[in-house]
BAVOSE-782984 format. One record per residue (C-alpha): x, y, z; residue in one letter. Coordinates in Angstrom, 2 decimals. Each point is the difference from the previous one (the first is absolute). Example, Ala and Ser with C-alpha at 12.3 -4.5 7.8 and 13.67 -1.06 7.14 Angstrom:
+---------+---------+---------+------+
|       X |       Y |       Z | code |
+---------+---------+---------+------+
|   12.30 |   -4.50 |    7.80 |    a |
|    1.37 |    3.44 |   -0.66 |    s |
+---------+---------+---------+------+
REM end
This chain:
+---------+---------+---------+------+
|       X |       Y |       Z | code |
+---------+---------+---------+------+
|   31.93 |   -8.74 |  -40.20 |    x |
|   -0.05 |   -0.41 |    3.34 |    x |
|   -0.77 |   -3.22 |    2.63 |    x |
|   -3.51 |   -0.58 |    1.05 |    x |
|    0.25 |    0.82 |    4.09 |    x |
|   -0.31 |   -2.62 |    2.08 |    x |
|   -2.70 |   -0.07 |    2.32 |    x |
|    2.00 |   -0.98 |    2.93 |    x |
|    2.59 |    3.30 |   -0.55 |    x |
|   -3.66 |    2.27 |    0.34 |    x |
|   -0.45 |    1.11 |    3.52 |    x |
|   -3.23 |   -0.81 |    1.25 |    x |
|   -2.12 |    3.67 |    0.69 |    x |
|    0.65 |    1.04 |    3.44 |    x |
|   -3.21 |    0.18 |    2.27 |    x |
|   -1.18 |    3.58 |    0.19 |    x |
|    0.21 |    1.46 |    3.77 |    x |
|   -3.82 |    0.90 |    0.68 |    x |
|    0.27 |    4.12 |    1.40 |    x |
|   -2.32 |   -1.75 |    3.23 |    x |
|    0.38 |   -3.03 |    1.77 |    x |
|   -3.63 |   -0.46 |    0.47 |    x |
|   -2.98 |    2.47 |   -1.28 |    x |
|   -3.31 |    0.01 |    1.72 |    x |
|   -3.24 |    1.75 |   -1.87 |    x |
|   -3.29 |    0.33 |    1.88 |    x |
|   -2.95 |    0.53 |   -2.50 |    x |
|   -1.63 |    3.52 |    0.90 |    x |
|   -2.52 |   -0.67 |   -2.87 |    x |
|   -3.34 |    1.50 |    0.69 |    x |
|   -2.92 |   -1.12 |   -2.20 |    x |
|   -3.58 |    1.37 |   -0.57 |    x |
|   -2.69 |    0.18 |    3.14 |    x |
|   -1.27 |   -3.33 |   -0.01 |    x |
|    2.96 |   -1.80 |   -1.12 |    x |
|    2.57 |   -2.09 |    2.79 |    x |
|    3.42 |    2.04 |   -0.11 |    x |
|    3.52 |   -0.18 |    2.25 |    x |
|   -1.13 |    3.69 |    0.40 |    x |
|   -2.56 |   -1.17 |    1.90 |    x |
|    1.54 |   -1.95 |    2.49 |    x |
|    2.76 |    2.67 |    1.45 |    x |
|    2.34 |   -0.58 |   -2.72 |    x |
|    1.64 |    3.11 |    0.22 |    x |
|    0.90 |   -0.55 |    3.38 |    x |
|    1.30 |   -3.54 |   -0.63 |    x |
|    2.26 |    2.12 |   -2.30 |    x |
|    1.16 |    2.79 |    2.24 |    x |
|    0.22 |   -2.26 |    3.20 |    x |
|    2.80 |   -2.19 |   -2.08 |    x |
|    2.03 |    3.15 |   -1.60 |    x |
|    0.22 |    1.25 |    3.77 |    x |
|    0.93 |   -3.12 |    1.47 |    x |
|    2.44 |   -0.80 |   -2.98 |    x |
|    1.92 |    3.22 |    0.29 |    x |
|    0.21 |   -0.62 |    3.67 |    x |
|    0.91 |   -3.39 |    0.06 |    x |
|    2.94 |    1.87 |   -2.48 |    x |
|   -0.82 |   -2.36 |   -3.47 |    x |
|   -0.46 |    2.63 |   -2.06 |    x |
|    1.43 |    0.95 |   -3.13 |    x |
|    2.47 |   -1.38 |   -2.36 |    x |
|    0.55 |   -3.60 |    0.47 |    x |
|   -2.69 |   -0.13 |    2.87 |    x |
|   -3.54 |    0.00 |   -0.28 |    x |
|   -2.49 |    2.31 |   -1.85 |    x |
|   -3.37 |    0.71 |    1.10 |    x |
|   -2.35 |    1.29 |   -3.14 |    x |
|   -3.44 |    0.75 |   -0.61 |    x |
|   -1.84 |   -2.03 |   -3.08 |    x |
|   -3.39 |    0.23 |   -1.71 |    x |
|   -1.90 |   -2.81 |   -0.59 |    x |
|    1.92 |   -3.56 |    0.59 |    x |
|   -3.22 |   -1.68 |   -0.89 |    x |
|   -0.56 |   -1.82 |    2.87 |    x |
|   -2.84 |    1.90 |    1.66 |    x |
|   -1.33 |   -3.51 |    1.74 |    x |
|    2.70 |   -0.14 |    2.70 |    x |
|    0.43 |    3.54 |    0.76 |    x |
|    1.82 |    2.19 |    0.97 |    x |
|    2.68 |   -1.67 |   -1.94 |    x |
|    3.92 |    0.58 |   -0.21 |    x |
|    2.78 |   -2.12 |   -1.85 |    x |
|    3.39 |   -0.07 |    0.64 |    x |
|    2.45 |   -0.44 |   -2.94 |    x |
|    2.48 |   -1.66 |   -1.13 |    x |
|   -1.94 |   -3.05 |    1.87 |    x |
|   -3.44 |    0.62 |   -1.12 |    x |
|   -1.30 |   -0.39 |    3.33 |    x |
|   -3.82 |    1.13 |    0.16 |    x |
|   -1.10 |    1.40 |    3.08 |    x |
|   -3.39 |    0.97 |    1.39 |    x |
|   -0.04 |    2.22 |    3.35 |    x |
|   -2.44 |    1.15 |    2.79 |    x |
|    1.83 |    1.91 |    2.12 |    x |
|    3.43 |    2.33 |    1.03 |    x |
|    0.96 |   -3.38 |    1.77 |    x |
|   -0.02 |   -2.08 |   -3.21 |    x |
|    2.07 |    2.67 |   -1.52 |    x |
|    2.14 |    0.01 |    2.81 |    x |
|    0.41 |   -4.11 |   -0.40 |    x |
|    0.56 |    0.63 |   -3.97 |    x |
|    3.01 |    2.30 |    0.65 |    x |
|    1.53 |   -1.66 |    2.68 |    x |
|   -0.22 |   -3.09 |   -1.65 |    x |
|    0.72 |    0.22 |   -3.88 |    x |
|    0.80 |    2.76 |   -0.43 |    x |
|    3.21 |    0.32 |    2.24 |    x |
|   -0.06 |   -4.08 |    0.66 |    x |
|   -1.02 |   -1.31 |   -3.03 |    x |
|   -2.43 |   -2.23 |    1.52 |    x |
|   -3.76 |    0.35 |   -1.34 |    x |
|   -2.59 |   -0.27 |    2.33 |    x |
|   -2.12 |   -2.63 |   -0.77 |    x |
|   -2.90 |    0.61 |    1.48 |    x |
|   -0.60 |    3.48 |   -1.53 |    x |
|    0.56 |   -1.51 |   -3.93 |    x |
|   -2.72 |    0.21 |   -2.11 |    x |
|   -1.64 |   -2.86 |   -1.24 |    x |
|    0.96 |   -0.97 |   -3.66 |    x |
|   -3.37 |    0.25 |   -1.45 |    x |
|   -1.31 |    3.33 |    0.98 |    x |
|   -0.15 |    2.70 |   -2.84 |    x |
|   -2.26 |    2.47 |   -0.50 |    x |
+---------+---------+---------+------+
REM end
């Protein structure tokens, strides 16, 4: 028989290393005529404005930033809508200068830019 392990001789599990430092997914959802979508407010080129600036601002790839497309993030109120990850940070954009603002500031700073977060409340 052997001795129970004690719990102070178990290693505590080592954090996993996340692949990305930060992810970043803009919702390119588009819903029925009739119905509010990020589609509808020039999410795709939200999207494609941040991949370009993000490769040449040299974050991406492994252990940078990644830049993907999403469906619905079911928060069609404050659209277009991105969130960055692993902070959570909810984002709602107008234009290629918000974009700009997002990349330059969290995404290669880490600070979020306050007045471009989405309020709390807004869903769908």
């Amino acid at each position: 028989m052997t001795a129970p392990i004690s719990q102070d001789a178990v290693p505590a599990p080592a954090k996993a290393a996340s692949y990305y430092e930060r992810h970043i997914f803009f919702c390119l959802n588009q819903r029925p005529p009739g119905e509010d979508s990020c589609a509808n407010h020039q999410a795709q080129e939200g999207f494609d404005r941040c991949k370009s600036q993000v490769k040449a601002a040299g974050l991406a790839g492994p252990g940078k930033v990644r830049v993907n497309k999403a469906g619905c993030l079911d928060r069609c109120a404050g659209g277009p809508v991105a969130v960055v990850y692993p902070e959570a940070v909810w984002y709602s954009y107008v234009d290629a200068h918000d974009i700009d603002e997002i990349v330059e500031s969290h995404l290669k700073n880490g600070q979020v830019v306050e007045r471009l977060l989405m309020p709390a409340h807004l869903g769908r």
